[in-house]
N, C-alpha and C positions, 0 to 999 in steps of 0.2 A: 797588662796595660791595654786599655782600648784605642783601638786608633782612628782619631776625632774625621770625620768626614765634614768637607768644605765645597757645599753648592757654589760650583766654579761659574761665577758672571751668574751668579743665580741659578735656578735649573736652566741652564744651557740647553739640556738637550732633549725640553721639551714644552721649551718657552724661549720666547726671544731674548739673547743673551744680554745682559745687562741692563734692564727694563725693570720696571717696579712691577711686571706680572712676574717676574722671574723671579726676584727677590721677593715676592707674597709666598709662591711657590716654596721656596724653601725655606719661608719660614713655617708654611703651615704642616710641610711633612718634619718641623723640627729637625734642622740639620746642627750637626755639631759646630758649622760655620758656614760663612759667607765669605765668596772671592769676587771682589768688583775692583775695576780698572778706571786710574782718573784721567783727564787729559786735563787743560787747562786753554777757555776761549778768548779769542783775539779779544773782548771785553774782562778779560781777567776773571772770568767765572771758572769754578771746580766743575766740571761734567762727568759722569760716567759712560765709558763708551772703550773699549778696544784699541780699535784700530787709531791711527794719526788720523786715516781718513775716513769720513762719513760714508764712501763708497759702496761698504758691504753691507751695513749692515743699515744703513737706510736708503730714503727712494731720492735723495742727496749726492752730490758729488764735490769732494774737494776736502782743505784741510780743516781739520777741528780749530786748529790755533787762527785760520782769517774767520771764522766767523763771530758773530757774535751771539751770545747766548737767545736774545730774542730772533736771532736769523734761526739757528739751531731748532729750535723749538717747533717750528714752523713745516722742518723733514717727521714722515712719519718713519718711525725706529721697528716696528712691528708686521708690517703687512708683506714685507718680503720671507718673515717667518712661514705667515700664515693669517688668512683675512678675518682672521677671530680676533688679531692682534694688533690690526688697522690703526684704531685709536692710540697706541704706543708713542712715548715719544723720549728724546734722549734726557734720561733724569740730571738734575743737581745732584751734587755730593749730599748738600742739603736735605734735599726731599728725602734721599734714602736714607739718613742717618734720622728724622724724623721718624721716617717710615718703621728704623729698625729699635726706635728709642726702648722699650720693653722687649727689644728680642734680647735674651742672654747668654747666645753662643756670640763667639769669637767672629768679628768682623776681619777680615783680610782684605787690607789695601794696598792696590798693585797701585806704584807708581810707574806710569807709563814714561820717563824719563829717558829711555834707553837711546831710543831717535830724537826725538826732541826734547832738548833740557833746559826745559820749561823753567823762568829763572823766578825765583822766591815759591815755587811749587807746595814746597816740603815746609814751609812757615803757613802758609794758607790751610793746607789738608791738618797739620797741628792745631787748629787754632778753630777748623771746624767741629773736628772732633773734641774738642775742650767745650764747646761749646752746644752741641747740640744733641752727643753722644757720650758724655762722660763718666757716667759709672759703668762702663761695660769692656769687658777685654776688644781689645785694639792690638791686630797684628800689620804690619808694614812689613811691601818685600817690594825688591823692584829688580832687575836685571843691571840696573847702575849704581853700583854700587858706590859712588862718589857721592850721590844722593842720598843714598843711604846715610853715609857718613855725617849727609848735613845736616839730615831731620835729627840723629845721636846727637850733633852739638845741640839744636835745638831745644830736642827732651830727651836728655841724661839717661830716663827711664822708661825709653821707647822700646818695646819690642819688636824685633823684627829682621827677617827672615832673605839671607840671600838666595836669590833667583842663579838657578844656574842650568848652562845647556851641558858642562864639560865633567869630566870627571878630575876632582884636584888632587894632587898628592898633598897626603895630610890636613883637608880642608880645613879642620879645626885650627887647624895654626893661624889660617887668613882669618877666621871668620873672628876670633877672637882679638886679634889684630884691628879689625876697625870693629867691633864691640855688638856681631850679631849673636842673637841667642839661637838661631837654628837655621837651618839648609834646607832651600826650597828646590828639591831632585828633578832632573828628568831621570825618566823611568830607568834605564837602563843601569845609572849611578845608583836610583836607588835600593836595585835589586841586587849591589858591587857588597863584597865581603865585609865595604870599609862604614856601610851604615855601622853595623852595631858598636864598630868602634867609635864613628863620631858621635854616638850616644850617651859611650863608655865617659867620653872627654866632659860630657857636663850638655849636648848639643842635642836641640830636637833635629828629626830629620822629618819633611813631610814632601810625598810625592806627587808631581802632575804629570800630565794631566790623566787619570786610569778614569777607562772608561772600562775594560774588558775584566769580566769576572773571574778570571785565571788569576789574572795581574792583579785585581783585589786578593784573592785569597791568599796568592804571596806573599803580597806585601802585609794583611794581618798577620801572618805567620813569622816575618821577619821581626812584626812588632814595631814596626814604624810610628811616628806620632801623630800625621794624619796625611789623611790623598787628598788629593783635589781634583774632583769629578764631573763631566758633565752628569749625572744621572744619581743625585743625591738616595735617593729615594733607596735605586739597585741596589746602591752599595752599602746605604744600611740594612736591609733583607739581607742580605750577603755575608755582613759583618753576623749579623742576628744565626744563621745557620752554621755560621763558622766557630763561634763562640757555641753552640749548643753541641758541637763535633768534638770540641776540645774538650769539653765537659764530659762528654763519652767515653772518650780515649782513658780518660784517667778512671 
């Protein structure tokens, strides 16, 4: 089984993360996926961004939810990167899902829900995506899993992926309990004896955030279903000489 790689906020880690040069990024080294993060602005717009707050990662300060979209707009998202990246600025759910309308790997959308729970969130990002991205796989994962729950009443046949920092006993029991298809790992769960059993049960398991090549090569070797990377690019070279090794062996 090959295990799908997911340019985490875009190439992250070598582009400003969550930016439509991050997201060009990985689509032009072709990654098996894209991981972007919504918030939702005091005008009711879908943004891509991180954090709650604009602090880090633009020349801005304060929360995504008081501003408004046309305020937003206005912070450069880029230049704290790097002044190549100046003209950056914090994208629409919109712009990216236009952006990615002919890409054909799997989009993964972090609901940022977990601090602030952002109310009819999960009806809006539905409804973008029906709309501007719809014949393309669409993964949902969020750390709140209540939300989760709501986008499932939602769309019945939503896929998507519990965020987790803990190791659960018998995850599959929870995850099928409110109706996720797979287990989105920190590293340490992922590399736990109980992956290939939650695989066993019917469940994808995919791990974040690997950036180090060891930790790639583990986890292809455990056979997981994908990681979520800052550095797309490594970890498919990675994946490419690790598959050529196995092919050896035998």
């Amino acid at each position: 089984m090959k295990t799908a790689i997911f340019a985490h906020r875009g190439s992250k880690g070598n582009r400003p993360e969550n930016t439509i040069a991050a997201f060009k990024e990985a689509m032009r080294i072709n990654s098996d996926g894209i991981e972007l993060d919504v918030h939702l602005t005091k005008d009711q717009e879908l943004v891509i961004i991180h954090d709650e707050k604009i602090d880090r990662t633009t020349n801005g300060k304060g929360y995504v939810k008081d501003y408004t979209l046309q305020q937003l707009k206005q912070f450069d998202a880029g230049v704290w990167f790097s002044d190549e990246y100046k003209s950056e600025r914090i994208p629409t759910l919109k712009e990216v899902l236009i952006l990615l309308k002919d890409y054909e790997g799997t989009l993964n959308i972090e609901l940022k829900t977990d601090r602030i729970d952002y109310p009819f969130i999960e009806q809006k990002v539905i409804d973008a995506v029906h709309e501007w991205r719809p014949n393309h796989p669409t993964l949902y994962s969020s750390f709140n899993h209540e939300s989760l729950a709501r986008l499932k009443a939602i769309e019945p046949e939503a896929d998507f992926g519990i965020l987790l920092f803990e190791k659960l006993y018998d995850p599959w029991l929870y995850a099928r309990h409110i109706g996720a298809s797979s287990l989105h790992l920190y590293k340490p769960a992922a590399l736990s004896p109980s992956t290939s059993i939650i695989q066993d049960e019917g469940l994808a398991v995919r791990a974040w955030t690997i950036n180090d090549a060891d930790d790639m090569r583990r986890l292809f070797a455990l056979g997981v279903d994908g990681i979520m990377t800052d550095y797309p690019e490594k970890a498919m070279e990675i994946r490419e000489e690790f598959k050529e090794l196995e092919v050896q062996k035998k």
